[in-house]
Every structure is written in structure tokens, then in C-alpha cells.
C-alpha positions in Angstrom: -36.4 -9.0 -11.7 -36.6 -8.7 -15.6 -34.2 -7.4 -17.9 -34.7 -3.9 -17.9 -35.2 -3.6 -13.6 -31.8 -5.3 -13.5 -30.0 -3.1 -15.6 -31.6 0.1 -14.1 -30.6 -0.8 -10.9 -26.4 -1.3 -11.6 -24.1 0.9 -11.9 -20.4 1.0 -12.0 -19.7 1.2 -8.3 -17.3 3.9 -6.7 -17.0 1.9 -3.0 -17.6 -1.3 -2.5 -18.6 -2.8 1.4 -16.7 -5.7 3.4 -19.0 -8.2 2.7 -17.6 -11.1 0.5 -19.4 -13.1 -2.3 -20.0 -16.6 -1.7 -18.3 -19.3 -3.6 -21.4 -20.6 -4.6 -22.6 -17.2 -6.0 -18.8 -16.7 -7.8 -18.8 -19.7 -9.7 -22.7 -19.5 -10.9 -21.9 -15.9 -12.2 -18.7 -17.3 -13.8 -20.1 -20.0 -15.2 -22.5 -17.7 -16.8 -19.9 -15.7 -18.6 -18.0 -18.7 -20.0 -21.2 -19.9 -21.7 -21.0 -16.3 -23.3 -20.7 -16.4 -27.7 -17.3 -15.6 -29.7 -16.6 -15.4 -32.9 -16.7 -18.5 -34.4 -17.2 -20.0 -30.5 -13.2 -20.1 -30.5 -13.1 -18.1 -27.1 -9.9 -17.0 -27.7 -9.2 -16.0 -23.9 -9.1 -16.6 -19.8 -11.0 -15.5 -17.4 -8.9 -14.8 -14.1 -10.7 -14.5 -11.1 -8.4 -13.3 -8.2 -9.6 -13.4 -4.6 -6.4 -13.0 -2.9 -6.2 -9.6 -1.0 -2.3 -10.2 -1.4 -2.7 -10.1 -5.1 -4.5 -7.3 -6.1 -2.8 -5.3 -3.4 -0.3 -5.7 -5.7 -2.3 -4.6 -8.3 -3.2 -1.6 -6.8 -0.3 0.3 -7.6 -0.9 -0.4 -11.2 -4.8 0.7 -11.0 -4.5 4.9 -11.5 -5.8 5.2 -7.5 -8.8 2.7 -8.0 -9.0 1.3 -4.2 -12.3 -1.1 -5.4 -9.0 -3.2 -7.1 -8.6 -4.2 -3.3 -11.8 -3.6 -1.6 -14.1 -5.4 -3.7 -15.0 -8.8 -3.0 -13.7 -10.7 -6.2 -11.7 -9.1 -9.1 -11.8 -10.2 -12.6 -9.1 -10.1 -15.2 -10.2 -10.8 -18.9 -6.8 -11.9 -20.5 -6.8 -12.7 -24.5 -4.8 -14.9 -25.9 -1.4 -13.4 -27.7 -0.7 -16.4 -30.0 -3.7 -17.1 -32.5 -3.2 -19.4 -35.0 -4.8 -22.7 -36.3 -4.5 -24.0 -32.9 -6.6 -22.1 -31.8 -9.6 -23.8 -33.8 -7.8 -26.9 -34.1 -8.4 -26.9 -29.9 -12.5 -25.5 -30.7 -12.2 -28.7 -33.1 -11.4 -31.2 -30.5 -13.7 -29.8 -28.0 -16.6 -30.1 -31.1 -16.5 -33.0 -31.6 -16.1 -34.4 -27.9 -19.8 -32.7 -27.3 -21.5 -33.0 -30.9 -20.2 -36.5 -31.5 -19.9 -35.2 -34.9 -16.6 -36.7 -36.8 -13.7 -33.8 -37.4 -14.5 -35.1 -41.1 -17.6 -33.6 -41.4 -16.8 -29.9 -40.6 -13.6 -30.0 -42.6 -14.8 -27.0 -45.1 -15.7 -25.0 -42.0 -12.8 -25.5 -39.9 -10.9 -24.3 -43.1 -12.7 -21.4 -43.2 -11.7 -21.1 -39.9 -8.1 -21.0 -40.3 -8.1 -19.0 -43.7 -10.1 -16.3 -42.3 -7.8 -16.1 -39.3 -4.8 -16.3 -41.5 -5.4 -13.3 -43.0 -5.4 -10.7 -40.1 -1.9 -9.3 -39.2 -0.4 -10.2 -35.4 -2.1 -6.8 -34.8 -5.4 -7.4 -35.9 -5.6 -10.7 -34.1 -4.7 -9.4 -30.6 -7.3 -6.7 -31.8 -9.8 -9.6 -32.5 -9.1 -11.8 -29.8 -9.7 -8.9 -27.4 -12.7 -7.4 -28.9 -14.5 -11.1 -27.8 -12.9 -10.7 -24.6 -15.3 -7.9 -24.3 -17.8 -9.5 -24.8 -17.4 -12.0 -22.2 -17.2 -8.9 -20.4 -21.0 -7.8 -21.3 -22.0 -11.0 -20.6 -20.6 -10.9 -16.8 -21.8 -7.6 -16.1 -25.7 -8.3 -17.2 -25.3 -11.9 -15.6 -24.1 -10.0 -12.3 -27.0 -7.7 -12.7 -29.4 -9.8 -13.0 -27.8 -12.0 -10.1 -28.2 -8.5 -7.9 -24.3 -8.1 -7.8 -22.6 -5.4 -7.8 -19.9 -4.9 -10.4 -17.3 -2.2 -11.8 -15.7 -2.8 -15.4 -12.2 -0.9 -15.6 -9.9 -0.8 -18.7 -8.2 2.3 -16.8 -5.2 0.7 -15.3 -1.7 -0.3 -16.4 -2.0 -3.2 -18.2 1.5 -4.3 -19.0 2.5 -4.0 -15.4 -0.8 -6.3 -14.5 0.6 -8.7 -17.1 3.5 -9.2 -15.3 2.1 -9.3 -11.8 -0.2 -12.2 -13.1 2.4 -13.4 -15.2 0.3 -13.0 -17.9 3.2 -13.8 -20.5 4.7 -16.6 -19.4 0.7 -17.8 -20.3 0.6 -16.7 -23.1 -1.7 -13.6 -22.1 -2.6 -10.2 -22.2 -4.5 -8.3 -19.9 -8.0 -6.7 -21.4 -10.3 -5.7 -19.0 -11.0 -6.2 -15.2 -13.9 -6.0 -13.5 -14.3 -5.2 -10.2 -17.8 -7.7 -7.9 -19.5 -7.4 -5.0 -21.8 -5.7 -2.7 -22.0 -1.8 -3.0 -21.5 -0.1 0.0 -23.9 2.4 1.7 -21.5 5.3 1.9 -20.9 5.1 -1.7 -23.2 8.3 -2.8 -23.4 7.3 -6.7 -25.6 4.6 -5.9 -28.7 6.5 -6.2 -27.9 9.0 -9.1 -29.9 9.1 -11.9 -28.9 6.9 -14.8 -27.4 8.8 -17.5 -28.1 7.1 -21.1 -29.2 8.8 -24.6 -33.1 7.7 -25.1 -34.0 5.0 -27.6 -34.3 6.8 -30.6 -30.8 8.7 -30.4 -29.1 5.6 -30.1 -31.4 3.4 -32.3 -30.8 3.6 -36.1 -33.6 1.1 -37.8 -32.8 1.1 -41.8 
């Protein structure tokens, strides 16, 4: 399947069937999304993935009626981080030079950079920040899980303090951003076939 077949055929879906995702196929698409770019590759977030019935039926209270919280196979949570600082590159440092072999040294200017430009945003604008590449994580998992033929749902329409503290998000020094609902799409679920609704190319496409 190329690009464009995969993203014509998903769709956020309404019902989701009984069947369950494989490990196997869970941590491939996973593992996709953490290989997903960031600004300045500091991934400034975690990537939950709950399983548990338990769990997200206690979610489901929190999720404005959304019954897929519990039905679906696997759910996602995209937390961001709530404390960014310069540990936050000083951590991307460490991990830098483990894989590049490069001495900490040698990227001094930019890992100054780093820290100056992220020293300058308010508290508000990095939460802002650090969520904004927790999205997109979040377009990288939805393509991956299209292309992979499964079925996904992205949701910011649910409460997301009281998810924190289901998920004791806090205490982890987390925020809830986004979830995203995977699996298989059931056949009673009348969406499936709709026509896709999207403005053509050149209404969206500025070239200057």
C-alpha cells in the first residue's frame, strides 16, 4: 500500500470490534512513533500505552461518552513533560554522545543554544512547546498505524486533568495531550465507508 492508499483508507473510527492487536504488531507501531522528529530531537514527552480494560474503564468517565476509550484494543496517552529546563537537553546530551560517540565538548555551542533558546519561553510557553511535539509524535502514530492497516482514533476531547490523575500523571512529572484510540474497526461501524471529506490541493496549498 503506498502513501496516499493508506491514508485514504483510515479514518477516525466511531466503533471499534473485539479483536485485539498483537504484541508484536503494538510494539512495531510504537516503536515507529518514538523514532518520530522534535524540536531539537529533545522529545520532551511519554508515550503511555494502556491495555488494561481496568484502566481505561476508569477513564471512561473522564472521556465526554467516547466508549472506543474501552472498546478499542490498545489506548494511547501522549503526556508532555511539565518541567523543561536544561535537563532536559542536558539528558538529549547524554544520550548524543552514547550513539554519536561524539565528545559533549564538541557540541558545546549547540547545546547552549539549546538551553538559551529554551530559557527564554515562559512556564506557559514551554508546556505550549513541549506539547505541540507531542503532536507530532501523534502524526507520526496515526500515518505509521495507517500504513500498518490499523485502525486508529485521535481524541483531545476528554478531561484531561482528571486523566492526569487517574494515570498519575503528576506525580511523573506529566501532563496529558492527546490519546489515541488502536485497533480493528468494526463492521457495524457505518462511517467506515463515507466519503473522505478534505479541501483539494490547491485550497490548502499556498506555494510562494
Amino acid at each position: 500500500m503506498n502513501i496516499h492508499e493508506a491514508l485514504d483508507w483510515r479514518y477516525a473510527v466511531r466503533e471499534f470490534s473485539a479483536d485485539k492487536l498483537d504484541n508484536q504488531t503494538v510494539e512495531t507501531l510504537v516503536d515507529a512513533t518514538r523514532k518520530s522528529p522534535s524540536s531539537y530531537g529533545l522529545q520532551p514527552y511519554k508515550i503511555l500505552v494502556l491495555e488494561s480494560r481496568a484502566v481505561r474503564r476508569d477513564l471512561l468517565a473522564y472521556s465526554f461518552g467516547q466508549q472506543k476509550v474501552l472498546d478499542c484494543s490498545h489506548l494511547i496517552v501522549f503526556a508532555a513533560q511539565t518541567a523543561i529546563g536544561d535537563h532536559t537537553v542536558d539528558r538529549y546530551v547524554t544520550r548524543f554522545v552514547k550513539d554519536r560517540g561524539v565528545p559533549a565538548d564538541d557540541i558545546s555551542g549547540y547545546v547552549k543554544h539549546m538551553k538559551e533558546a529554551l530559557a527564554a519561553k515562559s512556564l506557559a510557553e514551554k508546556q505550549a512547546w513541549a506539547h505541540q511535539q507531542a503532536y507530532i509524535a501523534l502524526g507520526t502514530l496515526l500515518t505509521a498505524a495507517a500504513l500498518m492497516r490499523i485502525d486508529s482514533c485521535p481524541m483531545t476531547g476528554f478531561d484531561h486533568k482528571a486523566y492526569d490523575e487517574v494515570l498519575g500523571l503528576p506525580a511523573r512529572g506529566l501532563e496529558s495531550s492527546a490519546i489515541v484510540a488502536l485497533g480493528y474497526r468494526s463492521d457495524r461501524d457505518r462511517t467506515a465507508g463515507l466519503q473522505k471529506v478534505r479541501f483539494d490541493y490547491d485550497e490548502l496549498v499556498v506555494r510562494m
